[in-house]
C-alpha positions as CSV (number, residue, x, y, z in Angstrom):
1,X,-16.8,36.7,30.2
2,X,-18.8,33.5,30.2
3,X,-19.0,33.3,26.7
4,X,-15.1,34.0,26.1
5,X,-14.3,31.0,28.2
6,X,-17.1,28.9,26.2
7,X,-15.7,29.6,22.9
8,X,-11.9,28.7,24.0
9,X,-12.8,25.8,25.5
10,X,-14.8,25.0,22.3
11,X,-11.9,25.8,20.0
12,X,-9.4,24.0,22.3
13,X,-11.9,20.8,21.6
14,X,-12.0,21.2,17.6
15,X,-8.6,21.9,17.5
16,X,-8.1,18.3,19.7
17,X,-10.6,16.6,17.4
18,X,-8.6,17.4,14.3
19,X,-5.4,16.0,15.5
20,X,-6.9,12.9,17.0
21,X,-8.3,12.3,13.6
22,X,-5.0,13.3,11.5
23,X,-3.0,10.2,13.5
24,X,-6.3,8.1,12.9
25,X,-5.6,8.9,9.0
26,X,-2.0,7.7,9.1
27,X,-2.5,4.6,10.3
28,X,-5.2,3.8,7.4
29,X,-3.2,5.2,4.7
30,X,-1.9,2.2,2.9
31,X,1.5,3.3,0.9
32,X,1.3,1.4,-1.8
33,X,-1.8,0.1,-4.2
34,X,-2.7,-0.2,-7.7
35,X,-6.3,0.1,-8.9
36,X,-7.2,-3.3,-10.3
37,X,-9.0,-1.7,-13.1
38,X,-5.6,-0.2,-14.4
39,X,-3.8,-3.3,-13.8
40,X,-5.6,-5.1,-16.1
41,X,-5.6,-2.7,-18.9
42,X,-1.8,-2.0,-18.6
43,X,-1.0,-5.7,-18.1
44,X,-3.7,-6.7,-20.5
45,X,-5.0,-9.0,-18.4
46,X,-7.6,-12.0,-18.7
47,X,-11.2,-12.1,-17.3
48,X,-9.8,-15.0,-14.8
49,X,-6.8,-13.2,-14.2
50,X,-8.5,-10.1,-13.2
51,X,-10.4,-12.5,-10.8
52,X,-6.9,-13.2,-9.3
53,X,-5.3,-10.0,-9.4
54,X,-8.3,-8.1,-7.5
55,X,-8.0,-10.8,-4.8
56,X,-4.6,-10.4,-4.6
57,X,-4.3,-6.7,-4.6
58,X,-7.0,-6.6,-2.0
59,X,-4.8,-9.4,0.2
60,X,-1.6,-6.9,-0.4
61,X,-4.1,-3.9,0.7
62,X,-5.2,-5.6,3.8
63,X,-1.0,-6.8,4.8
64,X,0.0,-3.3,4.1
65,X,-2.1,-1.7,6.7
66,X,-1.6,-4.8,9.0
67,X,2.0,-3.9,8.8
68,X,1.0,0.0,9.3
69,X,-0.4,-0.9,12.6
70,X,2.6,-2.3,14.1
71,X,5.7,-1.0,15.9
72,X,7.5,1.3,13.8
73,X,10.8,-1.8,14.8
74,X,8.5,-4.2,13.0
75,X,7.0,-1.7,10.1
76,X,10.1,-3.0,7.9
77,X,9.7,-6.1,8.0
78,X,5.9,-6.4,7.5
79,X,6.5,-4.2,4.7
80,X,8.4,-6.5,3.0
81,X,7.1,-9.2,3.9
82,X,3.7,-7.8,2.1
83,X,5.9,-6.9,-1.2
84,X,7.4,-10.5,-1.2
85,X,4.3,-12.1,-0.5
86,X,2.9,-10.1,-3.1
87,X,5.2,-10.6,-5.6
88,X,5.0,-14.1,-5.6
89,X,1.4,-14.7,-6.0
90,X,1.3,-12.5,-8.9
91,X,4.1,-14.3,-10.5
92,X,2.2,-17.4,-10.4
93,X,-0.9,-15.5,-11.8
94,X,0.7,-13.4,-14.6
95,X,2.6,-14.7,-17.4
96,X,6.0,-13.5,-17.7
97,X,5.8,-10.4,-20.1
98,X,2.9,-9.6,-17.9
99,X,4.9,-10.1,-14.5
100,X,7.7,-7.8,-16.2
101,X,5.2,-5.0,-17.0
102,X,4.2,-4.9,-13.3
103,X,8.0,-5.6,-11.5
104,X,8.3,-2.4,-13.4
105,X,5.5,-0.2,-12.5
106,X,6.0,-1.3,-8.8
107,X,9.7,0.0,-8.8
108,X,8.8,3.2,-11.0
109,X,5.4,3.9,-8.5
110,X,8.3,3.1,-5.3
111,X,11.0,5.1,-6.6
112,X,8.0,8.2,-7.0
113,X,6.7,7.4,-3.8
114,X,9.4,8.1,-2.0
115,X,10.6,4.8,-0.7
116,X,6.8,4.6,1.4
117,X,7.2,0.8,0.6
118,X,9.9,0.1,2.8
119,X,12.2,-1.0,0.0
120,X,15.3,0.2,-2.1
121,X,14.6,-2.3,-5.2
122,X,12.8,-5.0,-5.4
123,X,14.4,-8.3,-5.1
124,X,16.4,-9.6,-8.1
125,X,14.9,-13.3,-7.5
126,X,11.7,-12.0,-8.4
127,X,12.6,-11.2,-12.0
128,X,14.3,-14.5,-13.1
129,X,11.8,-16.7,-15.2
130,X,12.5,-19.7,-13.0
């Protein structure tokens, strides 16, 4: 009888364990990132751009999961606030065919995601040259 009640309250404890660690997981799940490495062969990027895209891309990782971590009232606007930020260092960075290339593998990688982003589209003022 001893024994029973030892290996209940030993599942009961694994099974609490497990949760704990599946809502651990959601929060450092980031929605959204792009492996630098592919970036720079798809964009066809230069060694000082790659420089600039991995720090940015790891900036964009980091504001992601800052955004993750706060209200679900404030998630949206974090979110976006990543994308835009985002967005506009990699315009200065890239040149424009280049910033073309990846406006459209972010909305192609969104659209398959599901929306995880936070966003329908992404902005039209983003793909003017200006």
């Amino acid at each position: 009888m001893k024994s029973l009640g030892l290996t209940i309250i030993a599942l009961l404890l694994c099974s609490t364990m497990s949760f704990a660690q599946g809502k651990q997981e959601r929060f450092t799940k980031v929605p959204f990132a792009a492996s630098t490495e592919k970036l720079s062969k798809y964009l066809e990027l230069s060694p000082a751009q790659v420089r600039e895209v991995a720090d940015i891309n790891n900036f964009f990782i980091e504001q992601q999961k800052e955004g993750l971590r706060t209200s679900t009232k404030n998630q949206y606007k974090r979110m976006q606030y990543a994308v835009c930020s985002n967005l506009k260092l990699m315009k200065e960075t890239l040149t424009p065919d280049q910033y073309r290339k990846y406006i459209v593998l972010l909305n192609v990688t969104n659209n398959n995601n599901d929306k995880k982003v936070f966003i329908d589209t992404l902005p039209d003022s983003y793909l003017a040259n200006n």
